[in-house]
C-alpha positions in Angstrom: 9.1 20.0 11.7 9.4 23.7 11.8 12.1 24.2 9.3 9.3 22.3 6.5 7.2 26.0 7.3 9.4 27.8 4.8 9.0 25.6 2.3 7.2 26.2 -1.0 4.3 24.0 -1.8 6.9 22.9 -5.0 8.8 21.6 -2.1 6.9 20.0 0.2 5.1 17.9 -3.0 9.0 17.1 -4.1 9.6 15.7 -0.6 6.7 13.7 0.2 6.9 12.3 -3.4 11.3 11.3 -2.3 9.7 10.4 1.3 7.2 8.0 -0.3 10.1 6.9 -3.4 12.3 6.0 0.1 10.1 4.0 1.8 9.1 2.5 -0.9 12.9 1.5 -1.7 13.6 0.5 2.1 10.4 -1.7 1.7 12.0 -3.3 -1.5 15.5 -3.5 0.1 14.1 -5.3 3.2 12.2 -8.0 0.8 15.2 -8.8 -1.3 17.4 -9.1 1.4 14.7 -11.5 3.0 14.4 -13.5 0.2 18.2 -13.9 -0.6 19.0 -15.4 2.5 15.4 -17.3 3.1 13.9 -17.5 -0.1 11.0 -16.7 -1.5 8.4 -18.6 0.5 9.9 -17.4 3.6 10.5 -14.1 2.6 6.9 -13.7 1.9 5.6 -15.3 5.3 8.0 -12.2 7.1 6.3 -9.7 4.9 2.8 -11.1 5.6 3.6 -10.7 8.9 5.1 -7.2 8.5 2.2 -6.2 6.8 -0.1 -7.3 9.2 1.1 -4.7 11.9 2.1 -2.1 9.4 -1.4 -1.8 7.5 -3.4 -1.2 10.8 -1.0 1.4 11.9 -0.7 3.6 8.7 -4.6 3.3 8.5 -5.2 5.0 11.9 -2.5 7.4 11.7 -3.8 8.3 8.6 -7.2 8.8 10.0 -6.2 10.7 13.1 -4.0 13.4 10.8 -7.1 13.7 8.4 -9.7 13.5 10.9 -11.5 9.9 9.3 -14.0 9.0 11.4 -14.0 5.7 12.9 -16.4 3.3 11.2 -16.8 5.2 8.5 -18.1 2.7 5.7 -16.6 2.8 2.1 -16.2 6.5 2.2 -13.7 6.8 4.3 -11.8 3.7 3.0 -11.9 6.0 0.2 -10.3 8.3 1.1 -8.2 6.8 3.3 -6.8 4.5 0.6 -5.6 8.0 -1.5 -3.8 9.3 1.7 -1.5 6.1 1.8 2.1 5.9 0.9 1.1 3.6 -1.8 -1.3 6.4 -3.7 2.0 8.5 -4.2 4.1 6.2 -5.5 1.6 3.8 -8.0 -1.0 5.6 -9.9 -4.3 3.7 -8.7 -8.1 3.5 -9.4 -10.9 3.3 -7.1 -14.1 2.8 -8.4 -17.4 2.3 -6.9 -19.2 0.4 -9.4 -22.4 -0.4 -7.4 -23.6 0.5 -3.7 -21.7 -1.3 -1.3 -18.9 -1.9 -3.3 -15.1 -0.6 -4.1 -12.6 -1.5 -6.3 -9.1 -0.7 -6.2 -6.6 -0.7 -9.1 -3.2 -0.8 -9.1 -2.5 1.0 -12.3 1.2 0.3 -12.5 3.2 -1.5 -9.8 6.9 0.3 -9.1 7.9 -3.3 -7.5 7.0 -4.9 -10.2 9.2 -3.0 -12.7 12.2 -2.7 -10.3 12.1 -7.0 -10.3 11.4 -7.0 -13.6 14.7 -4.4 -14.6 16.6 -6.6 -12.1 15.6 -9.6 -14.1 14.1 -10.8 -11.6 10.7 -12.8 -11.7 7.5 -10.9 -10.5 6.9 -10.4 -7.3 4.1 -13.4 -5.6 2.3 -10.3 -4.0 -1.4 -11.3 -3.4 -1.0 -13.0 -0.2 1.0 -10.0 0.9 -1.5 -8.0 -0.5 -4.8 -9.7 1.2 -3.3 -9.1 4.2 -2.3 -5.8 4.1 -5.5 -4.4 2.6 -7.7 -6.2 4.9 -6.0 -5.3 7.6 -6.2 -1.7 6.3 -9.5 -1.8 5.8 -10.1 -3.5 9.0 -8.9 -0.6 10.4 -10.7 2.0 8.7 -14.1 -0.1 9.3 -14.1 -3.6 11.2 -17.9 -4.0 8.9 -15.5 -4.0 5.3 -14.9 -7.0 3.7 -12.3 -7.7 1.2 -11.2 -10.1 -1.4 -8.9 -9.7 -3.9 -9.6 -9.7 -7.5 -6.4 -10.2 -9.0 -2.7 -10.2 -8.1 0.1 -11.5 -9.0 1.0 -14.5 -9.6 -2.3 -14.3 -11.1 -2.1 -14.1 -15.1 -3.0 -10.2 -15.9 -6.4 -9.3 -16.0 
C-alpha cells in the first residue's frame, strides 16, 4: 500500500468512497446472478449464509484496524457500525434513544433504488439483514441483542 502515501486526503476519500461503490456493486452483481438462476427464495438463503461469515469478519477486522475493544457494549457497536462499508455508501442514523438501547437507520438504501431503476421489485432484505447485523454485533459484543424494527418487505415505517 505504499504507492496510497502520496495521495492527497481528496484522494484517498475518492477511493474508499469507489472501493465501497465496488463492493457494493459486486455484492449486487452476486445477488442478481443468484437469484436469476435460483430465484428469489434461494437466492436469499446463499446470501443469509454469505452474510453470516462476512458480518463477523468485517466486525473484527474493523475492530483490530481501529483498536475496538473486545466486549465493548453499545459504544463500540457504535462506532463500529460508522466504520463499515455500509456507512459509506447509505447515509444512516444511529440513535441512542434510552440507556441500553441503539437504533440504526438506513436513511436511503442504494440496493433498493438500483432494483427499483431496473424495475425490479424491492429487495426481501430483513432476513438477510437479521443476520448480518446480529452477527456483526455478535462480534463486536456476544452480550448485544438485536431485533429488527423494520425492513423490507415490511411496508415503510
Amino acid at each position: 500500500m505504499d504507492h496510497l502515501k502520496e495521495f492527497t486526503r481528496e484522494q484517498l476519500l475518492t477511493l474508499i468512497d469507489t472501493h465501497a461503490k465496488n463492493w457494493l456493486a459486486h455484492d449486487g452483481c452476486w445477488f442478481l446472478a443468484a437469484e436469476e438462476k435460483l430465484g428469489m427464495e434461494r437466492a436469499v438463503e446463499l446470501d443469509k449464509l454469505s452474510w453470516e461469515r462476512f458480518s463477523p469478519a468485517e466486525a473484527r477486522r474493523i475492530m483490530a484496524g481501529f483498536s475496538i475493544p473486545a466486549n465493548g457494549g453499545l459504544d463500540a457497536l457504535e462506532k463500529a457500525l460508522w466504520l463499515r462499508l455500509y456507512a459509506c455508501v447509505n447515509p444512516q442514523k444511529v440513535e441512542r434513544p434510552e440507556l441500553g438501547k441503539l437504533v440504526l437507520k438506513v436513511l436511503d438504501c442504494k440496493v433498493q433504488k438500483a432494483r427499483r431503476v431496473k424495475g425490479l421489485p424491492d429487495f426481501p432484505c430483513k432476513p438477510v439483514g437479521i443476520v448480518e447485523y446480529t452477527e456483526f454485533a455478535r462480534a463486536i459484543d456476544p452480550r448485544i441483542k438485536t431485533r429488527c424494527l423494520n425492513c423490507p418487505p415490511d411496508p415503510a415505517g
